[in-house]
C-alpha positions, 0 to 999 in steps of 0.5 A: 500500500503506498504510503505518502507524508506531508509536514503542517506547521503550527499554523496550517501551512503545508511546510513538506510534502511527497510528490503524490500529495505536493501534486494532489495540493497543487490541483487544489490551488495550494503551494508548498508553504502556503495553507494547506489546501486540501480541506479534509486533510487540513481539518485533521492536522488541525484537530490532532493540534488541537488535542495534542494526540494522534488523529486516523481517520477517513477522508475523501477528496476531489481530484478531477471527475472523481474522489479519492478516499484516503486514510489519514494518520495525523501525529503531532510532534514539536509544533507542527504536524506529520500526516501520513497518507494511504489508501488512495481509493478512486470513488465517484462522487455523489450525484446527490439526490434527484428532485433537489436543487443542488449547488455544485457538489465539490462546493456542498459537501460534508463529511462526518466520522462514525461518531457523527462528529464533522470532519469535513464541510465545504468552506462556501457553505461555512461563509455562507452561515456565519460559521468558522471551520474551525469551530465545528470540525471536530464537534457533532453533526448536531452543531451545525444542524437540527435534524428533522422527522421524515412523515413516519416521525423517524430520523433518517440518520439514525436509521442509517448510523445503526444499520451501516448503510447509506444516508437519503432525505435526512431533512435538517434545518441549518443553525447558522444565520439562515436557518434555511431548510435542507436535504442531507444524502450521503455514502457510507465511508470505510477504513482501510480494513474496510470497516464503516467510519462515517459518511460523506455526501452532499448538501442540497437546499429544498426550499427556504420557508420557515419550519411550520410554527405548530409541526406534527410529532408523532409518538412513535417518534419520541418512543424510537428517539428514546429507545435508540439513542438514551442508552447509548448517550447515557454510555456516551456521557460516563465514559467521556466523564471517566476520561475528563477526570482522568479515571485510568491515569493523567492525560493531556489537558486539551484531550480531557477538555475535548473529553468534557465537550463529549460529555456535555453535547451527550447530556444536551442530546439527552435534555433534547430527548427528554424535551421531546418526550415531555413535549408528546406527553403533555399534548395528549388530550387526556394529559393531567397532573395529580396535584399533591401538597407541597413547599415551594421554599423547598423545592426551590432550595433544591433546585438550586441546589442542583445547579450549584456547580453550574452555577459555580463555573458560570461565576454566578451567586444564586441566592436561596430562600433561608432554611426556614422560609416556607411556602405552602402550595399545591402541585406535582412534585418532580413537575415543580422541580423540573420548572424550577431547574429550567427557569434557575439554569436559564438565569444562570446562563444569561447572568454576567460572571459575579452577579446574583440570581435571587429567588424571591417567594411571595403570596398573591390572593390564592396563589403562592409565587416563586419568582426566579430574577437575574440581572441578563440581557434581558428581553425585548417587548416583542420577544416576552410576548413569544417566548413561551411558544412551541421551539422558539429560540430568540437567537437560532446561532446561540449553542445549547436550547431546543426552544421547549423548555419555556413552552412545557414548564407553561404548560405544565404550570397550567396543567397544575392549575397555575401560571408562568409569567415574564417581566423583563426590559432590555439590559436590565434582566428578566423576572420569571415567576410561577404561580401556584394554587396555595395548599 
């Protein structure tokens, strides 16, 4: 199997290159101390810098009217990076999909791991978002994409991820500034043992109208998104856990960080299932909530209580109510708790470092209050009289967020016979407060 080499300095630049690369570069508009042209093999020098540890992956490049899969080793060493390349297998290129309006494919393609972490994206299609490249490559598909229900409410993606199998009509709505629909297809890519390692392929614009305000969500999908993807991700976020806390021996600091990242983009996709789950149940008709006693002084000193460590890493003081305030009211227990964890951890996200976020209790007639203000952003007129809608997102590029969250704790607040409200103006906070029937 021939084997070609190539040197990238600390900055990108292709510094040293066999003849098979050097001319492979040229081909691509790169020249021998200039940035390295080809983009996948680009993409992963500058992950392995990035972690400080060795990097093998497949990636596929064009060269003339087809691609080349290859298998890249990535090791970095005293600055720069030593790339060692194999495989060198011609494929033709995805024709893409019939029926769609599809760009140029060398300037639409994506290529992602079988880990579904972004290896490769057309530099074009980056601009035209507002992303930086290198920002996403290394992170999940998920970072740059919302993924959507085909008519039977399954995710195509998945369904091609377990099965090893190629990818057609995976719908995705873009996250960057344009939020434009789009189809994803694509050909499973392979080692060189021959072993499934990602895919590559094509992506193709469908149409530009905003996604439906009120879409269906069947519940055979939130059962199926359940059943296949909790496990996994609970595995998923243990394992990156053991290894952020360096478990089995001391590692490099940036790979325990990227270990971290793991760890938390796993936990997001569990809070978007949980969402989503939350979300079937609580528009069924027959959806109700035994009411029971309880103290709202309490539940709020738990949640608090809760995120006391992201509070702590955020630099953000969140003042409970005393040990022995107390404040008598009626509702479900976990649903409580959960309204109140959602409203404190929004607080606690838009805080600046060193302020305070304070829950204040009070009665109002029949009703007991808990109120949750932080000293944010706040939010525009325009925006509070929205924010409770169904996926709503005030800022669609903001990381984080299914825009659920406010909807189903209004919800679930009505549903228990209260109430959630928003008082708020531009730069000067935001005062969420539930209300519940007093015990």
């Amino acid at each position: 199997m021939t084997v070609s080499h190539a040197t990238v300095d600390e900055v990108g630049r292709l510094v040293a290159a066999d003849e098979a690369l050097l001319t492979l570069n040229e081909r691509a508009g790169g020249v021998l101390g200039q940035p390295f042209a080809l983009a996948p093999l680009a993409g992963v020098a500058r992950l392995a810098r990035r972690l400080g540890v060795i990097v093998s992956r497949s990636v596929r490049v064009a060269e003339g009217e087809s691609d080349l899969e290859l298998w890249v080793r990535a090791q970095p060493e005293a600055g720069q990076v030593r790339l060692a390349v194999s495989g060198w297998r011609a494929q033709q290129p995805w024709p893409g999909p019939s029926g769609t309006t599809m760009p140029d494919v060398d300037a639409w393609r994506w290529e992602a791991d079988g880990a579904l972490r972004l290896t490769h994206l057309s530099a074009e299609l980056a601009a035209r978002e507002g992303v930086r490249l290198e920002e996403v490559l290394g992170k999940p598909l998920t970072v740059l994409f919302t993924l959507e229900p085909d008519a039977e409410g399954q995710l195509p993606l998945v369904d091609a991820l377990s099965r090893r199998e190629p990818l057609h009509g995976q719908r995705v709505r873009l996250r960057g500034f344009s939020g434009r629909a789009a189809v994803l297809n694509a050909r499973t890519r392979h080692d060189a043992s021959g072993a499934f390692c990602g895919f590559s392929g094509t992506i193709g614009e469908v149409d530009d109208r905003p996604a439906s305000a009120d879409p269906a969500l069947p519940e055979a999908f939130t059962q199926g998104l359940d059943r296949a993807l909790r496990r996994p991700l609970t595995r998923i976020v243990a394992n990156a856990d053991s290894i952020n806390a360096e478990a089995e021996g001391p590692i490099a600091r940036d790979y325990a960080d990227y270990a971290a990242d793991i760890a938390g983009a796993g936990r997001h996709l569990l809070s978007l299932i949980d969402d989503l789950v939350d979300l079937q149940a609580i528009e069924r008709p027959d959806f109700t909530l035994e009411s029971e006693p309880l103290d709202l002084a309490d539940l709020a000193r738990r949640a608090a209580g809760l995120l006391s460590v992201r509070a702590d890493d955020a630099g953000v003081i969140v003042d409970r109510p005393s040990v022995e305030a107390t404040l008598p009211a009626r509702g479900a227990f976990r649903r409580v708790l959960q309204i109140l964890v959602n409203l404190i951890g929004n607080a606690v996200r838009y805080a600046p470092h060193g302020s305070h976020v304070s829950i204040a209790l009070a009665s109002d007639g029949p009703m007991q209050t808990v109120s949750i203000v932080d000293t944010g952003p706040g939010i525009a007129a325009e925006d509070a009289s929205r924010i409770f809608d169904k996926f709503t997102r005030l800022d669609p590029a903001e990381a984080g967020g299914s825009g659920l969250g406010l909807y189903i704790a209004r919800t679930l607040a009505r549903a228990m016979g209260g109430d959630l409200t928003v008082e708020s103006e531009p730069d000067r906070g935001a005062r969420f407060t539930l209300a519940l029937p007093r015990e």
